[in-house]
N, C-alpha and C positions, 0 to 999 in steps of 0.2 A: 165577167165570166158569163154573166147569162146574153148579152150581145153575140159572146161565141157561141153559144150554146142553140141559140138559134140559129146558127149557120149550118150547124151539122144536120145530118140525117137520121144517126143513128142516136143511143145513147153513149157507146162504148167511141161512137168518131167523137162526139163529143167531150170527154174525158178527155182523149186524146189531146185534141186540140188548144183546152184548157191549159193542159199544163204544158205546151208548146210554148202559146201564147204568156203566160206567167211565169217560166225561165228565161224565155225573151227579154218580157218587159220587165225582168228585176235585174238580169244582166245590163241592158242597156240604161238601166234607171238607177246603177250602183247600189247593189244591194251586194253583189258581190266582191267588186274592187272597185274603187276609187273613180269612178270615170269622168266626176268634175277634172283632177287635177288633171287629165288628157289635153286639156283645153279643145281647142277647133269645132271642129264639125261634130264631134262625140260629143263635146259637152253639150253642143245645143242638140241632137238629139235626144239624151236623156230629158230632157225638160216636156218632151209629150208621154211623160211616163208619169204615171201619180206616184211611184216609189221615189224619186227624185227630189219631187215636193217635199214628202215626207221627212227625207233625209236633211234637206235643204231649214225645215221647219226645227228638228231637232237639233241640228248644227245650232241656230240660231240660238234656242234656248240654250244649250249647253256651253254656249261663248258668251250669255251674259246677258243675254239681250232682252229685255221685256217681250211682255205675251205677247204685245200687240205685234211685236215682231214675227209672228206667226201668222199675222193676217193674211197677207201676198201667197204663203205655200196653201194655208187652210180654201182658201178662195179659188185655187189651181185644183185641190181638191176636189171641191166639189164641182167645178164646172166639168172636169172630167167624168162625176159619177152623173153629173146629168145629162149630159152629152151621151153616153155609150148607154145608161138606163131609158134615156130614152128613143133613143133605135132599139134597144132589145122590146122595148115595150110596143114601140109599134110594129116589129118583125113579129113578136109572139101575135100581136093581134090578127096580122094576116096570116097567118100559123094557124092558127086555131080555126078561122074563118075560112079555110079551106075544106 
């Protein structure tokens, strides 16, 4: 969210666009229905969604599976928050620096 948040201009486009951006990505990341069992091309889009992970991560433990079975989703995790954290972090820097 703070990636988007620098994209906007205002505060209130930014709101906006947040929660655009975050019905998007939980729809496509099966937060709402089911979109693994779709298979095809949907199921591989969900997988550049961190809700997906997530889901993905909990399935795992809930079917039995050791923690370490959480590795692979926790690891998709974070490469996500570091990836989009840091473009926000260098979009704000040039943000600020203007």
């Amino acid at each position: 969210m703070a990636l988007v948040a620098t994209l906007a201009r205002t505060p209130d486009q930014a709101q906006a666009w947040q929660s655009m951006v975050a019905l998007v990505l939980g729809m496509l990341g099966g937060t709402f229905f089911p979109v693994a069992q779709a298979g095809g091309l949907l199921a591989a889009l969900s997988l550049v969604t961190p809700q997906a992970w997530f889901l993905r991560g909990i399935e795992n433990l809930a079917g039995g599976a050791s923690a370490a079975a959480v590795a692979g989703p926790v690891a998709a995790m974070l490469a996500f928050a570091a990836i989009t954290g840091s473009l926000a972090f260098l979009r704000a820097g040039k943000l600020i620096a203007r």
